[in-house]
Biotite code that builds the C-alpha atoms (Angstrom):
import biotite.structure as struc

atoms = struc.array([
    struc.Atom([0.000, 0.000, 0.000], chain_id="A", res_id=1, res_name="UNK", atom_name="CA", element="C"),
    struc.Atom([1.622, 3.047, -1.304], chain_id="A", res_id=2, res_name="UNK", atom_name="CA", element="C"),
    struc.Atom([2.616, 5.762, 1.748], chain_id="A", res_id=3, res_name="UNK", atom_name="CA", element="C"),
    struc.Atom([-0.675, 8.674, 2.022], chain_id="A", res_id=4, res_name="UNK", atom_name="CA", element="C"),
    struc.Atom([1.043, 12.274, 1.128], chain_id="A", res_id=5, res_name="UNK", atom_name="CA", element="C"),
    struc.Atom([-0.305, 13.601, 3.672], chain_id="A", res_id=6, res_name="UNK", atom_name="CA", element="C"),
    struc.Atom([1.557, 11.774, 6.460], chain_id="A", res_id=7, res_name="UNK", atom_name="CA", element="C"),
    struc.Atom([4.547, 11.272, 4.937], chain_id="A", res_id=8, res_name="UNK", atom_name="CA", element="C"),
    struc.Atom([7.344, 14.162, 6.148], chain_id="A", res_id=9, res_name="UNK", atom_name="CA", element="C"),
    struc.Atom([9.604, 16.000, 3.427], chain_id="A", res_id=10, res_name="UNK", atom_name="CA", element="C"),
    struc.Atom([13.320, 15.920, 3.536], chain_id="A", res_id=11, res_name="UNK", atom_name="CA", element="C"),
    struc.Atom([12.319, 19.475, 4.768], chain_id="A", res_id=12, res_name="UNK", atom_name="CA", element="C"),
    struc.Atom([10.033, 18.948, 7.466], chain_id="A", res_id=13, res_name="UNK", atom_name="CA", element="C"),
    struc.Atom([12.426, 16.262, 8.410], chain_id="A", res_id=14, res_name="UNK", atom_name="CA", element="C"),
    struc.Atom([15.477, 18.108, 8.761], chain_id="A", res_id=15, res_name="UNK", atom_name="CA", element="C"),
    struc.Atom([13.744, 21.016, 10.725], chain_id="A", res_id=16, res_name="UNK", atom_name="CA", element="C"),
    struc.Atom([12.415, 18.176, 12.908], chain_id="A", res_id=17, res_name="UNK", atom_name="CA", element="C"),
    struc.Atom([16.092, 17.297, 13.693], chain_id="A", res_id=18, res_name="UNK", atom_name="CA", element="C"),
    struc.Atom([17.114, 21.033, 14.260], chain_id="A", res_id=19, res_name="UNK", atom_name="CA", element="C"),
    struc.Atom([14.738, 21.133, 16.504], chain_id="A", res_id=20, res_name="UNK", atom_name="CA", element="C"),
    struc.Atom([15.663, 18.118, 18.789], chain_id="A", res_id=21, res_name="UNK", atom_name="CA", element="C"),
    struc.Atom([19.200, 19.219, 18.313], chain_id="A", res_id=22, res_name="UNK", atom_name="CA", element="C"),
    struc.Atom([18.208, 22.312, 19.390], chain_id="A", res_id=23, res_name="UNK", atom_name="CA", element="C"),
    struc.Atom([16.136, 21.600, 22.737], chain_id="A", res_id=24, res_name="UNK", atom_name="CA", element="C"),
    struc.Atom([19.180, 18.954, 23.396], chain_id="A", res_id=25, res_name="UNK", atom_name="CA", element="C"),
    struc.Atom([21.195, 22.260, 23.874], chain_id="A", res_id=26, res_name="UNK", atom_name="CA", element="C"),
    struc.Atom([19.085, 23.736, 25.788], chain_id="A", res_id=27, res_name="UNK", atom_name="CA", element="C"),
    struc.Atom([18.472, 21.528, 28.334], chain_id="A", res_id=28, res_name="UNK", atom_name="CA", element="C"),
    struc.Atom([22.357, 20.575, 28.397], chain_id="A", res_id=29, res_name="UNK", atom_name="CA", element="C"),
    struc.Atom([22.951, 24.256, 29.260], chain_id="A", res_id=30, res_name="UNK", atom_name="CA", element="C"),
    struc.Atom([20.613, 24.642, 31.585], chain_id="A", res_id=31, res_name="UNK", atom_name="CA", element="C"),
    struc.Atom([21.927, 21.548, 33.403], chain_id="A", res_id=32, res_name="UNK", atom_name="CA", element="C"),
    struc.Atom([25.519, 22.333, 33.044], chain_id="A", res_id=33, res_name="UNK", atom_name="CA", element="C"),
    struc.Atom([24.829, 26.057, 35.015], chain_id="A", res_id=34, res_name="UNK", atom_name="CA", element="C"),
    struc.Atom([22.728, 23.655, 37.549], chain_id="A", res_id=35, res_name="UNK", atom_name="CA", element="C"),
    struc.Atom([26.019, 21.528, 37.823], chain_id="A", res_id=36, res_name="UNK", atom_name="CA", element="C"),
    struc.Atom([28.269, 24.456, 39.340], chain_id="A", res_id=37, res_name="UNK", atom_name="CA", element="C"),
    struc.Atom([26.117, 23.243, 42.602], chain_id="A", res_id=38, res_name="UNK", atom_name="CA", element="C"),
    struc.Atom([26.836, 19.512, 43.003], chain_id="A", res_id=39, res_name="UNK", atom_name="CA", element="C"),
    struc.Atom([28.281, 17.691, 45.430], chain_id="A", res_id=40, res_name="UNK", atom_name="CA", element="C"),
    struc.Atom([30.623, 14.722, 45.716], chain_id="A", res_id=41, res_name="UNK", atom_name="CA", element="C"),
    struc.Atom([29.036, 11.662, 46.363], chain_id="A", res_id=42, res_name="UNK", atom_name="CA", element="C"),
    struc.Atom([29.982, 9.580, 49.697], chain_id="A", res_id=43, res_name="UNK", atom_name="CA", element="C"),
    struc.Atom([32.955, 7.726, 47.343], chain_id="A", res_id=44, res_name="UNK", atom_name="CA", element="C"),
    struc.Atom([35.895, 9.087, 46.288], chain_id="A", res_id=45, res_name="UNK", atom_name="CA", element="C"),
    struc.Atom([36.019, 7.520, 43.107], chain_id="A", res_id=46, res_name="UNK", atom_name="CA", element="C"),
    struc.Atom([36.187, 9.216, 39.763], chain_id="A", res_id=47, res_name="UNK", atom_name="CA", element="C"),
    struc.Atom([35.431, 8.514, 36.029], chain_id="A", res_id=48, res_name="UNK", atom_name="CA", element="C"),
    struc.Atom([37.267, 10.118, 33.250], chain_id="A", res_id=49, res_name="UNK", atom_name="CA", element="C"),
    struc.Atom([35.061, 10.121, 30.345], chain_id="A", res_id=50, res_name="UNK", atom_name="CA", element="C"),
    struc.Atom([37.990, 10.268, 27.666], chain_id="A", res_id=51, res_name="UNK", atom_name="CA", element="C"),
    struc.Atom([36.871, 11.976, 23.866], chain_id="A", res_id=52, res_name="UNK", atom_name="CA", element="C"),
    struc.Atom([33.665, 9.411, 24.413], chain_id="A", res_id=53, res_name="UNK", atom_name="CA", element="C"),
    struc.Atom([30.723, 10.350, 21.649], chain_id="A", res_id=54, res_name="UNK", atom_name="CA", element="C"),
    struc.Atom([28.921, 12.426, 23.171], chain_id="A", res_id=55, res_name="UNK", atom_name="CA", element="C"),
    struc.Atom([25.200, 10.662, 22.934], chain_id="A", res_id=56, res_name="UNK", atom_name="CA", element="C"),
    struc.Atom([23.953, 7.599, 24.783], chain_id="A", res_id=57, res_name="UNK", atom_name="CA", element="C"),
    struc.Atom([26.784, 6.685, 27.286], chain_id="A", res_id=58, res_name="UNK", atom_name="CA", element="C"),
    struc.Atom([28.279, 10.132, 28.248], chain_id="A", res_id=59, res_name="UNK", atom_name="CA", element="C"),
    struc.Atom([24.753, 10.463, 30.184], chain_id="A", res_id=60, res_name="UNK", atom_name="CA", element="C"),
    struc.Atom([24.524, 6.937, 31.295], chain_id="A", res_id=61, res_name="UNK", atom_name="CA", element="C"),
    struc.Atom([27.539, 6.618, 32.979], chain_id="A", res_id=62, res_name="UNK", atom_name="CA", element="C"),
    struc.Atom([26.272, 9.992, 34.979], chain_id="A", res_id=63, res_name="UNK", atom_name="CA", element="C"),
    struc.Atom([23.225, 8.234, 36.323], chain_id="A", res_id=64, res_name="UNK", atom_name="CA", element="C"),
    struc.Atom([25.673, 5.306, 37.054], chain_id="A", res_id=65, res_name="UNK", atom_name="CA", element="C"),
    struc.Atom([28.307, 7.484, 39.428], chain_id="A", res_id=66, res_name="UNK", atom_name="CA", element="C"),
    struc.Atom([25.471, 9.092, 41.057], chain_id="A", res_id=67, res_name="UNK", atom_name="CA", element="C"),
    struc.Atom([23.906, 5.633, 41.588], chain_id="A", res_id=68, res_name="UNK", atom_name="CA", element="C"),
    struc.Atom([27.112, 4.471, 42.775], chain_id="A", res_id=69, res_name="UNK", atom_name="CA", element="C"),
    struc.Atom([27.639, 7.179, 44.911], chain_id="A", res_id=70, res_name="UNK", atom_name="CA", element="C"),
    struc.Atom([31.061, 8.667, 42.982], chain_id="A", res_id=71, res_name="UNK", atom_name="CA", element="C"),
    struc.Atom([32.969, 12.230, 43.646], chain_id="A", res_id=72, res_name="UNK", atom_name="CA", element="C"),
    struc.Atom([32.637, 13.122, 39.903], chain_id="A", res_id=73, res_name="UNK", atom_name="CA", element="C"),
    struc.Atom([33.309, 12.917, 36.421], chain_id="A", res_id=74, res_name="UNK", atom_name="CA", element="C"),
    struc.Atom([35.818, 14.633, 34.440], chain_id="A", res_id=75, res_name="UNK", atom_name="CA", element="C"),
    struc.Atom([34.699, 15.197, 30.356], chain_id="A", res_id=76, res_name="UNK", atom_name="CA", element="C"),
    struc.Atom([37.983, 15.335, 27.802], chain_id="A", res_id=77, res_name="UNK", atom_name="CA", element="C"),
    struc.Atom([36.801, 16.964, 24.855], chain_id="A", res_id=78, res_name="UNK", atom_name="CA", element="C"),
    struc.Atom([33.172, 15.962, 24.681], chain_id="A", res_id=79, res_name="UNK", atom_name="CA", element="C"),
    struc.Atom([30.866, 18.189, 23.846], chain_id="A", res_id=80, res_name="UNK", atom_name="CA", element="C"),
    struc.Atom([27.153, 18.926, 24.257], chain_id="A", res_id=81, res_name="UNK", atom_name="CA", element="C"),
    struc.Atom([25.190, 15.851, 24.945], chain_id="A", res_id=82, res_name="UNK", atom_name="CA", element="C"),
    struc.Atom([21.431, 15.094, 26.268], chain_id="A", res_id=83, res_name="UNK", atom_name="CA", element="C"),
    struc.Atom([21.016, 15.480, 29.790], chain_id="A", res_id=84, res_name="UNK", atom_name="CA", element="C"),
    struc.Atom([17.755, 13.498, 29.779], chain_id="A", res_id=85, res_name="UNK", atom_name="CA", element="C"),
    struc.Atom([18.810, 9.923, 29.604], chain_id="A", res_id=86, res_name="UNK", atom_name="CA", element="C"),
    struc.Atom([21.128, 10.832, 33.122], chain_id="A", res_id=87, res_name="UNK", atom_name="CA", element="C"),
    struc.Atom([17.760, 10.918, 34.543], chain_id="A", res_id=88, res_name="UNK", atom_name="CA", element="C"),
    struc.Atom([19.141, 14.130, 36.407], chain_id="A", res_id=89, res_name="UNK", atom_name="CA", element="C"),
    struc.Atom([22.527, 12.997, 37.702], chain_id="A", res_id=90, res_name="UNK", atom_name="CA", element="C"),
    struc.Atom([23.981, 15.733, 35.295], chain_id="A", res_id=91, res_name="UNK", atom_name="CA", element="C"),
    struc.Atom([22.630, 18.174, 37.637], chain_id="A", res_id=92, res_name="UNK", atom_name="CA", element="C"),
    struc.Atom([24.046, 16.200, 40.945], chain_id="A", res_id=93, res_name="UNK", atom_name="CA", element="C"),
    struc.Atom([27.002, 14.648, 39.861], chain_id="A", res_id=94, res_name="UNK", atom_name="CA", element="C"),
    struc.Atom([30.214, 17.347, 39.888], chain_id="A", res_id=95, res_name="UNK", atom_name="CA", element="C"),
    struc.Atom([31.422, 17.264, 36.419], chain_id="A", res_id=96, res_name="UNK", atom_name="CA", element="C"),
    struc.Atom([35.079, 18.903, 35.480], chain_id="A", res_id=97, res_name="UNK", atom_name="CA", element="C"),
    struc.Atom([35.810, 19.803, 32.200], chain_id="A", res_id=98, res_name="UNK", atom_name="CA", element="C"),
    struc.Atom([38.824, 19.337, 30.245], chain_id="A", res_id=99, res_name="UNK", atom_name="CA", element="C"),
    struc.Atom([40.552, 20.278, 26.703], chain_id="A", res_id=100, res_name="UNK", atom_name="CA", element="C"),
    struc.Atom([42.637, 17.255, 26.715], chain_id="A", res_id=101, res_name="UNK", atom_name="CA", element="C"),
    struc.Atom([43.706, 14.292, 28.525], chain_id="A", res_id=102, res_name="UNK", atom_name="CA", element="C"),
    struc.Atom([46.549, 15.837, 30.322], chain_id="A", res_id=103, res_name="UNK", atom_name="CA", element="C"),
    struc.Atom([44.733, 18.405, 31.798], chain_id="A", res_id=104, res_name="UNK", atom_name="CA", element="C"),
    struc.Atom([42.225, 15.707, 33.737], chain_id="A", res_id=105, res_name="UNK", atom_name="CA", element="C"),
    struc.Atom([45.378, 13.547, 34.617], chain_id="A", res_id=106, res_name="UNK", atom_name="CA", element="C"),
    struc.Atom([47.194, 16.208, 36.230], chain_id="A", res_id=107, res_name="UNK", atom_name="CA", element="C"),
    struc.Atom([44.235, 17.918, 38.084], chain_id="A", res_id=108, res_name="UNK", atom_name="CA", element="C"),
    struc.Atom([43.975, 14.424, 39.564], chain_id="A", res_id=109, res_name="UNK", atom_name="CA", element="C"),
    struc.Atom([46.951, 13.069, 40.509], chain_id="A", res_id=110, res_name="UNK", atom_name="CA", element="C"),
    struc.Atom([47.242, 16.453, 42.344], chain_id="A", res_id=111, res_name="UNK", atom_name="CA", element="C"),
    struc.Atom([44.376, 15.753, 44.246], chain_id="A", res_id=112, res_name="UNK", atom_name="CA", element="C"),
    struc.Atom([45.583, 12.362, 45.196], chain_id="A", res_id=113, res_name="UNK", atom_name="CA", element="C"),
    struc.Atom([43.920, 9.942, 42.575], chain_id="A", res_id=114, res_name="UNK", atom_name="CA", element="C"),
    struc.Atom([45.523, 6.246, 41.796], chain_id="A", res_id=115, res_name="UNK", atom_name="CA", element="C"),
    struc.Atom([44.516, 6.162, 37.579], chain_id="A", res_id=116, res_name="UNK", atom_name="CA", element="C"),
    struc.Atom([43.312, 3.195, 35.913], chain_id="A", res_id=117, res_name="UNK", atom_name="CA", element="C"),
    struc.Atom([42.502, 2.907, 32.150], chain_id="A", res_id=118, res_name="UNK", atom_name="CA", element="C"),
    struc.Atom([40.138, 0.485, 31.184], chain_id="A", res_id=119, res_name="UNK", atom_name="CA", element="C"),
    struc.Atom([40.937, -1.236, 28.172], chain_id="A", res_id=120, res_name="UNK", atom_name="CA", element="C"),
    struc.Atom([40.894, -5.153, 26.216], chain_id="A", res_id=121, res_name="UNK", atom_name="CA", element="C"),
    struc.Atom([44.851, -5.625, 26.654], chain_id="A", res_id=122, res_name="UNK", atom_name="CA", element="C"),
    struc.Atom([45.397, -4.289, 30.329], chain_id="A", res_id=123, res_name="UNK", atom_name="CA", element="C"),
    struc.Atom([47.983, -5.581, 32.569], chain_id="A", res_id=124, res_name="UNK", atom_name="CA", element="C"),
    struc.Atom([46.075, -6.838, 35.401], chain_id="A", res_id=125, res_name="UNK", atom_name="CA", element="C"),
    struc.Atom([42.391, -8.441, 35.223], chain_id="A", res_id=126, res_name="UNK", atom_name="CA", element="C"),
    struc.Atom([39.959, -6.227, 37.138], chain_id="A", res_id=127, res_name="UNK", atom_name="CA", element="C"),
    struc.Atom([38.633, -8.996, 39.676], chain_id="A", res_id=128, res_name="UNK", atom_name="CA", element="C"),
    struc.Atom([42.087, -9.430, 40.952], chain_id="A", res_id=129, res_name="UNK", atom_name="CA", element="C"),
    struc.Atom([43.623, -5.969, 40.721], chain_id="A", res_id=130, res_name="UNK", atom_name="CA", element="C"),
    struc.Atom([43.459, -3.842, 44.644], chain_id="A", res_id=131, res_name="UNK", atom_name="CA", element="C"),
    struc.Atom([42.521, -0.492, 43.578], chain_id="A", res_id=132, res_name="UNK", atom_name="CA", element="C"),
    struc.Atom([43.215, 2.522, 45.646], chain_id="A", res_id=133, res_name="UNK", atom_name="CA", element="C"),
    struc.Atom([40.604, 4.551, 48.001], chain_id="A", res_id=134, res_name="UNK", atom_name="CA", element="C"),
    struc.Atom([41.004, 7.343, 45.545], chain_id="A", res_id=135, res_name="UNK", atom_name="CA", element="C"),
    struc.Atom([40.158, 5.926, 42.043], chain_id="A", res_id=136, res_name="UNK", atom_name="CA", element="C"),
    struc.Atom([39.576, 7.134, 39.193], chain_id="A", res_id=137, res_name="UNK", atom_name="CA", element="C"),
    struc.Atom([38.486, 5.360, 35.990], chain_id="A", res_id=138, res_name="UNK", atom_name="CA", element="C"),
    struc.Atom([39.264, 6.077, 32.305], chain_id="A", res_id=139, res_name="UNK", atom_name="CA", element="C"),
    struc.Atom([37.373, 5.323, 30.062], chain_id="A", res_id=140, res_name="UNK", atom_name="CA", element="C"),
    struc.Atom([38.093, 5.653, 25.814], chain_id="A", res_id=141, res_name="UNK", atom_name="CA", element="C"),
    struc.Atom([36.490, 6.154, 22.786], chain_id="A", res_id=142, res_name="UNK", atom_name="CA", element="C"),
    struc.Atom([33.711, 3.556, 21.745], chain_id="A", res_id=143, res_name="UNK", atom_name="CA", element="C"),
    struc.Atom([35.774, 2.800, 18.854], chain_id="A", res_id=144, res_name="UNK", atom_name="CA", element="C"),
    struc.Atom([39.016, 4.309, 18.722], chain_id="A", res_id=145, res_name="UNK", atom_name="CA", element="C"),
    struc.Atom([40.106, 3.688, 22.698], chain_id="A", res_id=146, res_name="UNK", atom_name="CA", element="C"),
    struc.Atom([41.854, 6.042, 24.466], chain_id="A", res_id=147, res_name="UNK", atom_name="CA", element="C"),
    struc.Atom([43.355, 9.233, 23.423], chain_id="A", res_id=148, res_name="UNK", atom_name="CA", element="C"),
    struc.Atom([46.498, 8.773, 24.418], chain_id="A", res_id=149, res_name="UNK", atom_name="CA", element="C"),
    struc.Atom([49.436, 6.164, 24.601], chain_id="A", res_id=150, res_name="UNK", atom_name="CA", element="C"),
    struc.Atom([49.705, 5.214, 28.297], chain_id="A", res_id=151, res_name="UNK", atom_name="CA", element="C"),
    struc.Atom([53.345, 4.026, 27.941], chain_id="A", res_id=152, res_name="UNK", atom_name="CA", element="C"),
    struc.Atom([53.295, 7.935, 28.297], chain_id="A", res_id=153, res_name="UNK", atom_name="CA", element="C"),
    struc.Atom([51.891, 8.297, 31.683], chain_id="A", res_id=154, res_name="UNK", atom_name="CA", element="C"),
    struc.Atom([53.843, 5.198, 33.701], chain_id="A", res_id=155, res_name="UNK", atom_name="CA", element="C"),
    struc.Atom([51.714, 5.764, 36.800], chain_id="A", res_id=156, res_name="UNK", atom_name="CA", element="C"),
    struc.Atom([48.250, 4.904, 34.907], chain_id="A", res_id=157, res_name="UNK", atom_name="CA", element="C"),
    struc.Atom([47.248, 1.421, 35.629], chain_id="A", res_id=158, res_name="UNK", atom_name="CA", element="C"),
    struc.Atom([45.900, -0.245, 32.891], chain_id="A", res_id=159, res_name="UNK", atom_name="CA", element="C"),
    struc.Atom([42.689, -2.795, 33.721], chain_id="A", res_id=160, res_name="UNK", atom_name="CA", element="C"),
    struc.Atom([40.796, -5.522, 31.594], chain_id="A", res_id=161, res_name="UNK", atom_name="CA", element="C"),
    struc.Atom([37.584, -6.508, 32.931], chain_id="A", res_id=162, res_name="UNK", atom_name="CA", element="C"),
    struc.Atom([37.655, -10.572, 31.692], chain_id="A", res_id=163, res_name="UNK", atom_name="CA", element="C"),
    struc.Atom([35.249, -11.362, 28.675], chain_id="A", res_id=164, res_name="UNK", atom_name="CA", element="C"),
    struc.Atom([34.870, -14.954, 27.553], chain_id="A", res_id=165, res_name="UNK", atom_name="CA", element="C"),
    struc.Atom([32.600, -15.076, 25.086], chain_id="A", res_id=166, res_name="UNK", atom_name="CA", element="C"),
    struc.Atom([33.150, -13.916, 21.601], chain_id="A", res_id=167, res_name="UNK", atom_name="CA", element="C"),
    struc.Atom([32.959, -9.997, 22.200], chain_id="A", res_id=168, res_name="UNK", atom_name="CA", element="C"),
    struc.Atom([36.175, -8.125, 22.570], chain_id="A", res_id=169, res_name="UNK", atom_name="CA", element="C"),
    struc.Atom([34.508, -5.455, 24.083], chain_id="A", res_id=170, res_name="UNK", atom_name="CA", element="C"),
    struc.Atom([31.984, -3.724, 26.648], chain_id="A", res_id=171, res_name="UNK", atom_name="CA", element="C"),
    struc.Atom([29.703, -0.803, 25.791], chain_id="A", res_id=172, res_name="UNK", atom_name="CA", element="C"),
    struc.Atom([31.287, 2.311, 27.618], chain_id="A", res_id=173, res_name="UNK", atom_name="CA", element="C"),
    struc.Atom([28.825, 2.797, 30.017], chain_id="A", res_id=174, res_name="UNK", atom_name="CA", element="C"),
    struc.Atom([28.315, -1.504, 31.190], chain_id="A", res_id=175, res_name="UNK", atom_name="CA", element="C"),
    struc.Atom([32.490, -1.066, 31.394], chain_id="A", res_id=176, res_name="UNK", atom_name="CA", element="C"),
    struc.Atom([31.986, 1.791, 33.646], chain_id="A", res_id=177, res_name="UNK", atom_name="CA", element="C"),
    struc.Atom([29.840, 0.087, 35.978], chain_id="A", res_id=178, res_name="UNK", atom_name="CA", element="C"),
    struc.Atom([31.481, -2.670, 36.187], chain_id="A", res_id=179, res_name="UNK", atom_name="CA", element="C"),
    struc.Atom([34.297, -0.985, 37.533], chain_id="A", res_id=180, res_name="UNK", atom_name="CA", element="C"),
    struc.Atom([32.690, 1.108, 39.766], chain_id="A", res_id=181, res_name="UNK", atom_name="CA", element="C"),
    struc.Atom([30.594, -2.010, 41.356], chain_id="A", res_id=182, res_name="UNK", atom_name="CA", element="C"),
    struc.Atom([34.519, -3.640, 41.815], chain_id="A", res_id=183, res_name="UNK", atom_name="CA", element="C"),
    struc.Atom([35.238, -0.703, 43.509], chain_id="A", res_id=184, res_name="UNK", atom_name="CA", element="C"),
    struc.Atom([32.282, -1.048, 45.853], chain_id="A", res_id=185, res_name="UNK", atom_name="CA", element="C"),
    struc.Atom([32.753, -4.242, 46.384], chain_id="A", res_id=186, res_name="UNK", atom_name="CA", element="C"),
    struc.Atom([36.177, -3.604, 47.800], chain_id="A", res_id=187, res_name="UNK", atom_name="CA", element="C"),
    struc.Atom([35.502, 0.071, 49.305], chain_id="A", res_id=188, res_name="UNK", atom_name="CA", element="C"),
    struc.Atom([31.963, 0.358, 49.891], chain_id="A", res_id=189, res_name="UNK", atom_name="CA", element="C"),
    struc.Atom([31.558, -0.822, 53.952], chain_id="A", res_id=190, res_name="UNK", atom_name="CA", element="C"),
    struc.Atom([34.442, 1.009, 55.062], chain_id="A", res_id=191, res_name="UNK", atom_name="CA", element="C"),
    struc.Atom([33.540, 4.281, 53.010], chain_id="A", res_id=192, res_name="UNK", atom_name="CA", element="C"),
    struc.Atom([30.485, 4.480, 54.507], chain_id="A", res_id=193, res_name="UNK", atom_name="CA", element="C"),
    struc.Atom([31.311, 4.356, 58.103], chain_id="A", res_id=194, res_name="UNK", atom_name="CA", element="C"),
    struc.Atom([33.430, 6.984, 57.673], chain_id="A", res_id=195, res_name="UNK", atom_name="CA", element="C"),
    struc.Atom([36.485, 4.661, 58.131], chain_id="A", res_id=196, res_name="UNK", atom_name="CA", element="C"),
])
């Protein structure tokens, strides 16, 4: 049955549509990012370091994940506006630092004390059996292309694998994330909590 005229959108209507969305998208990041200047840390001092990730579906995600998991913040490398929405408001709650590049983000927090760890497929030491630090914080790369730098440049970045054996080779960004942070739980969470 051939499609009616009437409801069938021009390339037109179609790409003002997407203006549109793109549009609001903006709007509501802004207006969350001004909200952000008020957040708190969480009750963990654990960090993720969202390197160059796109910035749609998992930038967001993994927001709602460190404010589930109770996380001192997140530190963006060169990502750029994204929707707030799916973060279910964590963007608002969650401290978020911003950075130009990579360096910037690993300097601001080995200053303030942090133990890095990059997740990625190769990494030295499996996550299950690695003892990570009371101040962690997580990198995580590009969906595709990894991270955005070499770590053989930055010696005191532990690199992780979280162990996969069936036949993907990878996580989604934001399942990786969580992962990690529920290891660091796992080890942390009791003592953190009590203050001790």
């Amino acid at each position: 049955m051939p499609d009616n005229p009437d409801t069938r959108l021009t390339r037109s209507q179609r790409r003002a549509e997407r203006l549109e969305r793109s549009k609001q998208i903006e709007q509501r990041y802004h207006k969350n990012r001004q909200r952000n200047v008020m957040a708190t840390p969480g009750h963990y001092p654990f960090s993720l370091v969202l390197d160059n990730l796109k910035s749609g579906y998992n930038v967001p995600k993994i927001f709602r994940s460190v404010q589930a998991f109770s996380g001192a913040a997140v530190h963006l490398v060169n990502i750029g506006v994204f929707d707030p929405a799916p973060a279910k408001g964590a963007f608002r709650k969650v401290p978020a630092r911003f950075h130009e590049r990579f360096e910037q983000a690993h300097d601001s927090l080995r200053e303030e004390g942090y133990t890095l760890y990059a997740l990625t497929t190769d990494g030295a030491e499996q996550l299950p059996g690695a003892r990570l630090a009371r101040k962690s914080a997580f990198i995580i790369g590009h969906e595709e292309l990894g991270l955005s730098f070499d770590p053989a440049h930055f010696p005191d970045i532990h690199t992780l694998a979280i162990p996969l054996p069936g036949e993907m080779e990878s996580l989604n960004a934001s399942i990786a994330a969580s992962i990690v942070m529920y290891e660091y739980l796992r080890q942390h969470g009791e003592n953190q909590r009590s203050g001790s």
